[in-house]
C-alpha positions in Angstrom: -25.9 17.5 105.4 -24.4 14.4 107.5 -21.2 13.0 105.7 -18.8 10.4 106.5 -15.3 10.2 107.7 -12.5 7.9 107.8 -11.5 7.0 111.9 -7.7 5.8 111.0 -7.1 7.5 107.4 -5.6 10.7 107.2 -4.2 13.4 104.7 -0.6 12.7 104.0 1.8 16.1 105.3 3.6 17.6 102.1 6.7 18.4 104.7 6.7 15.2 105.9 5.8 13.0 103.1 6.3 14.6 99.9 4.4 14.1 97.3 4.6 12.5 94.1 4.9 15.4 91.6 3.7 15.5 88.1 1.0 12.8 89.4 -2.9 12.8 89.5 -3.6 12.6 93.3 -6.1 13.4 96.0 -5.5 16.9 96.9 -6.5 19.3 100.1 -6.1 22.8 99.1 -5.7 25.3 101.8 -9.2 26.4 101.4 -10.0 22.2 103.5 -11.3 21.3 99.5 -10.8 18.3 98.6 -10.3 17.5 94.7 -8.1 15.2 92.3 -5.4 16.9 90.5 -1.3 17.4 90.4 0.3 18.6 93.7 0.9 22.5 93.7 3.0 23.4 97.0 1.8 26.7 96.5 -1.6 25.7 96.8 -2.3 22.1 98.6 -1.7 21.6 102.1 -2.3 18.0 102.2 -2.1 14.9 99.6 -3.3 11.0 99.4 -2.6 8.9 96.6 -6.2 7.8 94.7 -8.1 5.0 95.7 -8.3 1.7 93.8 -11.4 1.0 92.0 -12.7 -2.9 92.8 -13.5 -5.1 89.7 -16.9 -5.3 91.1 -17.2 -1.9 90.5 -15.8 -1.9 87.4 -17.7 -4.4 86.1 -20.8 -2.5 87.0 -19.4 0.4 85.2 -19.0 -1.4 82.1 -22.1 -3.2 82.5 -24.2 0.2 82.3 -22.1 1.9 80.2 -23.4 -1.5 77.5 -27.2 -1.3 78.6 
């Protein structure tokens, strides 16, 4: 399986950039999975906040969501 990966984006350090608690974000749990969810320090080992979602996009989500 090939996948793709970002050359100049990278996880956010909890120690160094805390994370915004109580807050659905992009989580890395210390297993390297990658999921969206609330920060647990007990659990995640790194963090990135979510991406935005273009109107293009959006629009084709509402478009076949009404066909």
């Amino acid at each position: 399986m090939k996948y793709q990966v970002s050359s100049d984006t990278y996880w956010l350090d909890p120690v160094t950039n805390p994370p915004p608690m109580n807050t659905k974000i992009q989580v890395l749990s210390k297993y390297n999975i990658a999921s969206i969810g609330t920060f647990q320090p007990d659990f995640h080992v790194g963090w990135y906040p979510l991406l935005k979602v273009p109107k293009s996009i959006k629009e084709r989500i509402q478009n076949e969501r009404n066909s």
